[in-house]
C-alpha positions in Angstrom: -54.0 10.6 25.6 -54.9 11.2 29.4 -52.8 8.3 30.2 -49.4 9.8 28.8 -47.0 11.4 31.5 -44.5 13.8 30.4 -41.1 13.1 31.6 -40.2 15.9 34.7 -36.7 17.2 34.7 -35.2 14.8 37.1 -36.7 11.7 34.9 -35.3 13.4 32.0 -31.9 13.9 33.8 -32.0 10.4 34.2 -32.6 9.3 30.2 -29.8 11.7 29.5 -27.7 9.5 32.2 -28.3 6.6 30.9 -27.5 7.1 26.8 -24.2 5.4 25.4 -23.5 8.9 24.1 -21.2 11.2 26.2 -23.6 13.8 27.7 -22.9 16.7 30.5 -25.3 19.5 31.8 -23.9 22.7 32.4 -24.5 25.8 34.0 -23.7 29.9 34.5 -20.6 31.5 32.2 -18.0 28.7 34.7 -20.0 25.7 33.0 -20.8 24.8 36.2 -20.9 21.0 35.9 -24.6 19.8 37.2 -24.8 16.2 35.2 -22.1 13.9 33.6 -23.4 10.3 32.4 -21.1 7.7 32.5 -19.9 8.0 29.0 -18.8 11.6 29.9 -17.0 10.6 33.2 -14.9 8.1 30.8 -13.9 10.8 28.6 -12.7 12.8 31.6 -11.0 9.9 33.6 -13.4 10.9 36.7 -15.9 9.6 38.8 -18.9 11.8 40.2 -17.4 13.7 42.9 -16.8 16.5 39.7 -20.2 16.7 40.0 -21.1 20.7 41.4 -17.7 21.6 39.9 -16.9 24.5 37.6 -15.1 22.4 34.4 -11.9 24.2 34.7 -12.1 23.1 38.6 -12.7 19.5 37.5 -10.9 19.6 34.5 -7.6 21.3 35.5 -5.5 20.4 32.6 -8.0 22.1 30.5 -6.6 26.2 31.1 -5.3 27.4 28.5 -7.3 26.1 26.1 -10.2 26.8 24.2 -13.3 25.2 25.6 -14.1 27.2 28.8 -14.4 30.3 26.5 -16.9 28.2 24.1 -19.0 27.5 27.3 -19.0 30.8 28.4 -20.1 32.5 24.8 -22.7 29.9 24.6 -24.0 31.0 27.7 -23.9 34.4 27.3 -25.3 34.7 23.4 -27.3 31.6 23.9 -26.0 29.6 20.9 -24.9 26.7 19.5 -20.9 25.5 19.2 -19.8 22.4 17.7 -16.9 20.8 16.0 -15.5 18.1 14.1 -12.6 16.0 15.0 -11.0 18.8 17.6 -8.4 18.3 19.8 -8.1 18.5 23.4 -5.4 17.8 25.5 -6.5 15.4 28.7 -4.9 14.1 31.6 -5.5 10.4 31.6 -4.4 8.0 34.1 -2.5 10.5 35.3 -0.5 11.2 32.1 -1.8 13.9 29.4 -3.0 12.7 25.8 -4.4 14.4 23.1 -7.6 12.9 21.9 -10.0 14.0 18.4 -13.7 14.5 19.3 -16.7 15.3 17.6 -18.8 17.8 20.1 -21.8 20.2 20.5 -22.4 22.9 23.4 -25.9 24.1 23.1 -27.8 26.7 25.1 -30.7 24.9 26.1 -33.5 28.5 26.9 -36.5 28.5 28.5 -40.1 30.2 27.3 -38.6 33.7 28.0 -35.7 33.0 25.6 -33.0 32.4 28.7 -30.5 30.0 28.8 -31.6 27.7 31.6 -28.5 25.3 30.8 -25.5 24.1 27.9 -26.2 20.5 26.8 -22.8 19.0 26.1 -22.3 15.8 23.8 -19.3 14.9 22.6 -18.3 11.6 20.4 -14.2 10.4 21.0 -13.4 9.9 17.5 -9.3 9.7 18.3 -9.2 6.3 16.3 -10.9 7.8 13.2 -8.2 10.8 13.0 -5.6 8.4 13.7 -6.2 5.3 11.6 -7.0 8.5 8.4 -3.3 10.2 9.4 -1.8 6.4 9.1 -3.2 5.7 6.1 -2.1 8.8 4.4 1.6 8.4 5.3 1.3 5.2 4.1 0.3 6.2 0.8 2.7 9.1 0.6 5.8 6.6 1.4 4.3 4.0 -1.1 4.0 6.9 -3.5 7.9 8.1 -2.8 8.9 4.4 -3.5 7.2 4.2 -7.0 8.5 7.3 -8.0 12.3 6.2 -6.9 11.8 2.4 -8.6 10.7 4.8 -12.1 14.1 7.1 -11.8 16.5 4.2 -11.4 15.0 2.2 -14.4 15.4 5.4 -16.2 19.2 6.1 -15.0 19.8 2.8 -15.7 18.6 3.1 -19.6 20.6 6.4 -20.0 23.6 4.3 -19.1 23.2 2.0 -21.3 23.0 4.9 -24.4 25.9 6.4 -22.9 27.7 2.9 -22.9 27.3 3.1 -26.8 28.3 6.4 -27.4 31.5 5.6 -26.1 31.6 2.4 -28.2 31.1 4.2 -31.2 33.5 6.9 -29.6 36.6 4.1 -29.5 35.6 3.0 -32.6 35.7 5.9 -34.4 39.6 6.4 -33.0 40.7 2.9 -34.0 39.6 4.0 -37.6 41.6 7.2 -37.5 44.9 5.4 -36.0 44.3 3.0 -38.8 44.2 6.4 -41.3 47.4 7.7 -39.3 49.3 4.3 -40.3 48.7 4.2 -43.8 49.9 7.6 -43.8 53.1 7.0 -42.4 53.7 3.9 -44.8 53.3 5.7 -47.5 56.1 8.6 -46.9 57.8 6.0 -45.4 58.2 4.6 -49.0 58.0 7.4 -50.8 61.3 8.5 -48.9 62.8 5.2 -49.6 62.1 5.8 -53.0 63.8 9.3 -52.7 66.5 8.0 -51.2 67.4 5.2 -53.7 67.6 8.0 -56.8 69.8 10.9 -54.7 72.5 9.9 -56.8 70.3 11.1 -59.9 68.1 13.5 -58.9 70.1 15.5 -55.8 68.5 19.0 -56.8 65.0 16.9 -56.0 66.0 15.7 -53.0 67.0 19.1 -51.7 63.8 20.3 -52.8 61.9 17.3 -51.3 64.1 18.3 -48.1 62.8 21.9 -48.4 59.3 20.2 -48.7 59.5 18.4 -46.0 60.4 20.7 -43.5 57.6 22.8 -44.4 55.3 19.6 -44.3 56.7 18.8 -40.4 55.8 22.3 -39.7 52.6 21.9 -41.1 52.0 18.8 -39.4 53.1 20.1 -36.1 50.6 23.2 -37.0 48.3 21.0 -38.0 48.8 18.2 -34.7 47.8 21.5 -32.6 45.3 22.5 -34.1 43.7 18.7 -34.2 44.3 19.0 -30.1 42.7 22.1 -29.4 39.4 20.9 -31.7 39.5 17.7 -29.9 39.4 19.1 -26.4 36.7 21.8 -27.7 34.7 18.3 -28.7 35.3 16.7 -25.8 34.3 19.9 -24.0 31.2 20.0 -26.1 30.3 15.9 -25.9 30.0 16.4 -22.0 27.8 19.4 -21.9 25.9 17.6 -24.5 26.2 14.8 -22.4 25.2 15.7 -19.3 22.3 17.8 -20.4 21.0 14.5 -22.7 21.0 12.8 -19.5 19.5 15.8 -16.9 16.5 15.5 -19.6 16.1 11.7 -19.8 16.4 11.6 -16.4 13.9 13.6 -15.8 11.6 11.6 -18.3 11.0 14.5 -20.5 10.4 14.7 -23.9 12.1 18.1 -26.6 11.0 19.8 -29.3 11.6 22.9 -31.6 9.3 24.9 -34.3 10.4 27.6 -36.4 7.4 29.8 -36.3 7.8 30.8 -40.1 7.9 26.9 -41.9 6.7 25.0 -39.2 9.5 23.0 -39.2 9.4 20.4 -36.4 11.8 18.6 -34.4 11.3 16.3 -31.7 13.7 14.1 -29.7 13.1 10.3 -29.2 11.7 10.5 -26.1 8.6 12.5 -27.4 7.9 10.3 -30.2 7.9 7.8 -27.4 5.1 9.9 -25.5 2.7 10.0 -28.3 3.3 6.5 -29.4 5.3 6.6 -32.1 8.0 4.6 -33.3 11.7 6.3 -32.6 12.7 6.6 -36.1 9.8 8.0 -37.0 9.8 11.7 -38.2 6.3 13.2 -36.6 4.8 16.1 -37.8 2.9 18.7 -35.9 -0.5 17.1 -36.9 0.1 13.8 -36.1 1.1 14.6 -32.7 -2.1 16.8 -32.3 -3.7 13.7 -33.3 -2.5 11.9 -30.9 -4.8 14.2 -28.3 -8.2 12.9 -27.1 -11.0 14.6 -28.9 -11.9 16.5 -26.2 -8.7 18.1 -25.3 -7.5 18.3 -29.3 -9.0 22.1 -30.3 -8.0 23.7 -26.5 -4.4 22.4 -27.3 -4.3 24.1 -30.5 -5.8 26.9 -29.6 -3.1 27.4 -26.6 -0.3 26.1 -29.5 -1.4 29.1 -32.2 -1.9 31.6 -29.7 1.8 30.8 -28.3 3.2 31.0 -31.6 1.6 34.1 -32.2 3.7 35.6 -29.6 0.7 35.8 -26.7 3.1 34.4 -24.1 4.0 31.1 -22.5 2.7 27.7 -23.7 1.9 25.4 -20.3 -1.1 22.5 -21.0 -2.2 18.9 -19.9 -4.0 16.3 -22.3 -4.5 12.8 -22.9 -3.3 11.1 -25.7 -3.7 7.9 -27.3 -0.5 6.2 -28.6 0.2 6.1 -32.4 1.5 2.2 -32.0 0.8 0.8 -28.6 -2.4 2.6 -28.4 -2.1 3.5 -24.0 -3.3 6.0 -22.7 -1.0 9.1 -20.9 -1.3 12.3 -19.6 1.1 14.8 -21.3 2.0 18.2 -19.8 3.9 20.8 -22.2 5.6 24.0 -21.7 7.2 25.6 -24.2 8.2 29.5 -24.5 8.8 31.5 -28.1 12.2 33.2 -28.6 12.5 35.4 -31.7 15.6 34.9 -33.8 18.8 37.6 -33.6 17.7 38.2 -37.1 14.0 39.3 -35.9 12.9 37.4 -39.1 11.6 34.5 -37.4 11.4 33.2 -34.0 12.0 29.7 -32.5 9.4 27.7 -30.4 11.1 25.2 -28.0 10.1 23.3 -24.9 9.6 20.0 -23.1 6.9 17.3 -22.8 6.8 15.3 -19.5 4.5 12.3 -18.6 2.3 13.0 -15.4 0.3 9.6 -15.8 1.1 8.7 -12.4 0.1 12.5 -10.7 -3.2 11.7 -12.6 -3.6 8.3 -11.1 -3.5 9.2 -8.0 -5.6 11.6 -8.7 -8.1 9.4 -10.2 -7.6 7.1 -7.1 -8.2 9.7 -4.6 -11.6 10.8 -6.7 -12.7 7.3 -6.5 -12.5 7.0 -3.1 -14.2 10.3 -2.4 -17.2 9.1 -4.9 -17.4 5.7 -3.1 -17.3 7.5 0.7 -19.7 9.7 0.0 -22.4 7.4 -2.4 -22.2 5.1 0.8 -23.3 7.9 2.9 -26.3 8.8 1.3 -28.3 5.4 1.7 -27.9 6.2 5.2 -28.4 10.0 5.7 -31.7 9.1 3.7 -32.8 6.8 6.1 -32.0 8.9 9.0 -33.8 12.2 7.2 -37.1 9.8 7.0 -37.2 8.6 10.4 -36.7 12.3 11.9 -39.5 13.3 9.4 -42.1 10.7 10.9 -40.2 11.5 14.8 -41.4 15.2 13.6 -45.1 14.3 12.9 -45.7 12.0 15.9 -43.6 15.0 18.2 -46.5 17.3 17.2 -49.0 15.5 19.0 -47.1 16.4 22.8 -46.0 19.8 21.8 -43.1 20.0 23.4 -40.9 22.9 22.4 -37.6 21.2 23.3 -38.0 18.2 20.9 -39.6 20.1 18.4 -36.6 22.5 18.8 -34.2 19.3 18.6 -35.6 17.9 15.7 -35.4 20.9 13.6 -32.2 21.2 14.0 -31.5 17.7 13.5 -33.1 17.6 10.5 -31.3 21.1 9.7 -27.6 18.9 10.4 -28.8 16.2 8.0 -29.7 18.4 5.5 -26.3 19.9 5.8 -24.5 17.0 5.9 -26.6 15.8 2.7 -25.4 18.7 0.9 -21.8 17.9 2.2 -21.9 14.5 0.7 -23.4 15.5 -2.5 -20.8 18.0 -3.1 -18.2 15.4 -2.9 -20.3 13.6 -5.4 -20.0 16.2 -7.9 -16.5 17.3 -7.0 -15.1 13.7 -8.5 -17.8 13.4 -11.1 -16.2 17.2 -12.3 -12.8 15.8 -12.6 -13.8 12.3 -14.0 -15.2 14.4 -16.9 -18.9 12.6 -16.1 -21.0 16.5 -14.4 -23.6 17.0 -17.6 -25.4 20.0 -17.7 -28.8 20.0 -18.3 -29.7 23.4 -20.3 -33.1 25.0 -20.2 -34.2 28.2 -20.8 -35.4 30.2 -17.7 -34.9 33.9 -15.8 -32.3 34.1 -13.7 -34.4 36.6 -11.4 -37.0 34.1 -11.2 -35.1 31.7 -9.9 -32.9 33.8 -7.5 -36.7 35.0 -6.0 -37.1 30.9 -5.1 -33.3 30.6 -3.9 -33.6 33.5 -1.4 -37.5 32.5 -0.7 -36.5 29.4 0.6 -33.6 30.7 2.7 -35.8 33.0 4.6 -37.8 30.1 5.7 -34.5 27.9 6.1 -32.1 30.5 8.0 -34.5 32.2 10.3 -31.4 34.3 12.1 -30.6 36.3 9.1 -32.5 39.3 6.8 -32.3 38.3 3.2 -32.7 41.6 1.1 -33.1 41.0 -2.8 -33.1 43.7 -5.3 -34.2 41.9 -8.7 -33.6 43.5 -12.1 -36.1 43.2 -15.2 -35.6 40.6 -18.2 -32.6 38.2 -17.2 -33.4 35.5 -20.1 -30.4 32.6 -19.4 -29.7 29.5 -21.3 -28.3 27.4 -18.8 -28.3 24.5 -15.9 -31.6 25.7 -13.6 -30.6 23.8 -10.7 -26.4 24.1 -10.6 -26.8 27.6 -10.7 -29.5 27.2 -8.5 -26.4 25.4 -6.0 -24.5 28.2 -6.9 -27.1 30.7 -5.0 -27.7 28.2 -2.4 -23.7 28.2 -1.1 -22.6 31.8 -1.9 -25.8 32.5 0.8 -24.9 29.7 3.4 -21.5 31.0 3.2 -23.0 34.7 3.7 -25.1 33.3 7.1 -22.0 31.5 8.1 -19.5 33.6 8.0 -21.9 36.9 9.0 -23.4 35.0 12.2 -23.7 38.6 14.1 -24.4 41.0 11.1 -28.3 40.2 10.3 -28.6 41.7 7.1 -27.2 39.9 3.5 -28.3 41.7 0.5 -28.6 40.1 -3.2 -28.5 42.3 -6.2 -28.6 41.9 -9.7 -27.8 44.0 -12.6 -27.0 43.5 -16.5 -23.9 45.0 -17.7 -22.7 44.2 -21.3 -24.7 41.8 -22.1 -23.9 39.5 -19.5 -26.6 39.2 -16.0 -24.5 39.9 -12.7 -25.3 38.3 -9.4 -24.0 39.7 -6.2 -24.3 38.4 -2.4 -23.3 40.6 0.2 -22.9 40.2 3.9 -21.1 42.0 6.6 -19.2 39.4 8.2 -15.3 38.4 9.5 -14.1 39.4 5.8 -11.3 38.1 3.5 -7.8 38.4 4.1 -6.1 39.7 0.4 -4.0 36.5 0.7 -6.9 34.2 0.8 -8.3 35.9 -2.1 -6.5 34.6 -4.9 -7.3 30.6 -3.3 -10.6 30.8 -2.0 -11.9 29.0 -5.0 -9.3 26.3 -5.4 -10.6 22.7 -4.3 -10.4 21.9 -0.7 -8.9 25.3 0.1 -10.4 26.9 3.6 -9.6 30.1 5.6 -7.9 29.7 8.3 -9.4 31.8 11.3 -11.2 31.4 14.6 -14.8 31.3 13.5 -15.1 27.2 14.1 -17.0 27.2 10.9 -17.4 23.6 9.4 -16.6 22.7 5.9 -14.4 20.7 3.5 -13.6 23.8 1.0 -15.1 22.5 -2.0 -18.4 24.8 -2.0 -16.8 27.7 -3.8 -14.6 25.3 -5.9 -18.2 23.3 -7.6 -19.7 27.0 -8.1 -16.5 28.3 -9.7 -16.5 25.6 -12.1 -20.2 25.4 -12.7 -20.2 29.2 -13.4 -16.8 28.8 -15.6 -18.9 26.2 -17.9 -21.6 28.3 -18.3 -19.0 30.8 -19.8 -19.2 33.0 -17.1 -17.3 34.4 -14.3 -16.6 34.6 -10.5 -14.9 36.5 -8.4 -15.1 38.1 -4.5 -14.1 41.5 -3.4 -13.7 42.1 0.1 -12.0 43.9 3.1 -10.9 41.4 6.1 -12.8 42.6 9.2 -15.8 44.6 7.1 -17.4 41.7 5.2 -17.5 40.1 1.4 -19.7 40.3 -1.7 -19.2 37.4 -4.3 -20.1 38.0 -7.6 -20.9 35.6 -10.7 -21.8 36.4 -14.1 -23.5 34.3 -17.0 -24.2 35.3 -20.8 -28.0 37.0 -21.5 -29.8 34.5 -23.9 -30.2 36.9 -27.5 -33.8 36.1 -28.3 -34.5 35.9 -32.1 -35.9 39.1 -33.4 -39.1 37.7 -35.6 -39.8 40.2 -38.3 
């Protein structure tokens, strides 16, 4: 060991020159440019005279925006700033481009704490962003041309019905100029007839006179009335018409209950849905029958409770066809209208198929699954090799690589947790997330949550006030997840106010979980989002994320029967709160 140097700053300087990754040293709240490796001077389009330059001085095009101010806070608080796939505006061969990168400013202190320097990395990952924007367009216009192909082949079907209405329609008029003829022939004869005995019966044939002038009037009466009901059914077929052909063309399926007999009547195009034949008569059980197992009892459920007047009826399910036996997704919305007579009341709505919206879906969960399974063989790797860099690092203690590869190790970790929240975002909608139930205290296991965040996130004072007997039956280590993020997003989102406090309490049977911190806050219309998938805040924090942290723990905590909500003020912090059922422990006599 006598025979090992350490590197001095200018050797050190000169490692940092020499990496493939873009790397600048920094100093004083200007960022007062003191080294730029090659890498960096390519990003930048300059050559070394920028060196002893404040960036703004060097960088001109740069006022304005953001990144000057980053420097200076770094410098100033002594922390870290990073981003993903930001954009900066640069001046490039004279012309100015925006370009994507993936960067880190960090305050590089000495043994008294100061910041000595900012290291400055930054990865140009311009063709990532681009080549992901492409590809999305692309699917969006491929998606627009599918949906268009699906609308004309249904506009083309409704014309061919409507082409046999009117068949029947001239059809049905031949027969009754046909009727109109025989009618004529035969007073035609019968006043020939008439006419051939007026010598013999005169008084008859002033009678039949009489007769027939009130028979013309009664036809003329008669002819009017015939042309006012045929407009009114003219009027009537194109209403009917046009409203057959709004709901075909919109793919949609009808039906009707009365709510006293149960009576049900469904179009065509419904029995089509479910899989039945078009002639067939369904009845409300077979078409429940037609729904997956899984889905069957929350579709009735909704169904009874809509008919039992407890408001609007709106659901998705599969269903397996009667005949052809294919798979759709069905959505149904229905509302319940009582009858004039208050005696009854009348259940109608619509069934449409969204097979496609839950393909593309389905395609965009694969993909997310496949991404992120690829990652982890690698961010596996990577966590071992900084473990063993940690060990041998040990042996020179030096504080700055020490330093570095905690916080590398920190970033993997992170990143880990990213990726495996993808995984269980797609394996949530897939249907595949199991939960493996146990028996446990929901105190204990907060006490090991928060014990291991102390030792995690060093910057921040976790405060935990337990509560006595908190007996759960339910998945230790997703609501152990659940912890885990509603506290990193506490430390995130509080990175100035020290103190997050976690309480617990038991109200009505049920075990209540709150984590506070004292943070940016909520805005009230964020509030009612913050837990949908990929949803994120929009605000100046530059806190990283994808938005699907509170989306797994709301659906965890919702299949565990409980609940989970925030309450918050924007600019004076947030607590978010989850609930789950006590276990009732058998009372042995």
């Amino acid at each position: 060991m006598s025979d090992v140097q350490l590197l001095d700053k200018n050797q050190l300087i000169e490692v940092l020159s020499q990496t493939k990754t873009a790397t600048a040293i920094h100093i004083g709240e200007d960022a007062l440019i003191q080294m730029a490796n090659q890498a960096m001077l390519t990003i930048w389009d300059k050559d070394q005279s920028v060196i002893g330059k404040t960036l703004e001085d060097a960088l001109p095009e740069l006022k304005g925006q953001p990144f000057a101010q980053m420097f200076k806070k770094v410098w100033l608080e002594g922390i870290t700033i990073s981003g993903v796939e930001t954009a900066a505006d640069l001046k490039v061969d004279g012309e100015m481009k925006t370009f994507y990168f993936d960067f880190e400013y960090r305050a590089i202190k000495n043994e008294f704490n100061q910041t000595i320097c900012i290291l400055h990395t930054a990865i140009d990952v311009t063709d990532r962003v681009t080549n992901r924007q492409l590809m999305e367009e692309y699917y969006s216009k491929e998606l627009a041309l599918e949906r268009e192909q699906a609308l004309n082949e249904e506009l083309a079907a409704s014309n061919e019905e409507l082409n046999a209405v009117n068949e029947e329609l001239s059809q049905s008029q031949e027969e009754l100029l046909a009727l109109n003829e025989s009618l004529e022939r035969r007073v035609e004869a019968r006043v020939k007839e008439l006419s051939a005995s007026e010598a013999r019966y005169r008084r008859i044939s002033d009678e039949l006179a009489a007769i027939n002038e009130e028979l013309t009037a009664s036809n003329e009466e008669l002819a009017l009335a015939h042309e006012q009901l045929k407009e009114t059914f003219d009027e009537l077929e194109d209403k009917e018409i046009a409203l057959r052909l709004a709901i075909e063309a919109a793919n949609f399926g009808t039906w009707h209950i009365h709510s006293e007999s149960r009576a049900f009547i469904t179009s065509v195009r419904l029995r089509e849905l479910f899989g039945y034949d078009a002639t067939h008569e369904i009845t409300i059980e077979e078409a429940l029958g037609q729904i997956t197992e899984e889905y069957r009892p929350y579709v009735t459920e909704k169904l009874e409770n809509a008919l039992a007047g407890n408001g609007d009826y709106d659901v998705s399910y599969p269903v397996i066809g009667f005949n052809d036996k294919k798979i759709r997704w069905l959505r149904a919305i229905g509302n319940l209208k009582a009858d004039k007579s208050g005696e009854f009341s009348s259940f109608t709505g619509v069934v449409m198929d969204i097979s496609v919206i839950k393909k593309d879906e389905q395609r965009k969960n694969d993909f997310i699954a496949m991404v992120s399974h690829e990652l982890k063989t690698p961010l596996t790797s990577l966590n071992g090799y900084i473990q063993v860099l940690q060990r041998k690092a040990i042996v020179f203690q030096d504080k700055f690589v020490n330093s570095s590869l905690e916080m590398a190790a920190k970033q993997v970790k992170k990143m880990t947790g990213m990726v495996n929240g993808f995984l269980n975002v797609s394996r949530l909608e897939s249907g595949k997330i199991v939960l493996n139930l146990s028996h446990f205290s929901l105190t204990d296991l907060i006490d090991v949550v928060v014990e291991e965040s102390r030792l995690m996130e060093t910057s921040h004072i976790i405060n935990f006030q337990s509560c006595e007997h908190t007996p759960v039956y339910a998945d230790y280590d997703k609501i152990g997840n659940v912890i885990v993020n509603l506290l990193s997003n506490a430390v995130k989102y509080a990175p100035t106010a020290k103190n997050i406090e976690v309480t617990c309490t038991v109200i009505n049977q049920m075990v209540q979980v709150g984590v506070r911190d004292h943070g940016i806050g909520i805005g009230v219309k964020d509030i009612n989002r913050l837990f949908d998938r990929y949803y994120r805040v929009e605000s100046n924090s530059q806190v990283s994320g994808f938005g699907i942290g509170l989306y797994l723990s709301a659906e965890i905590i919702a299949r565990h029967n409980g609940t989970i909500w925030v309450e918050s003020e924007f600019g004076k912090g947030a607590t978010f709160y989850f609930n789950l059922p006590l276990y009732q422990e058998e009372i042995k006599m």
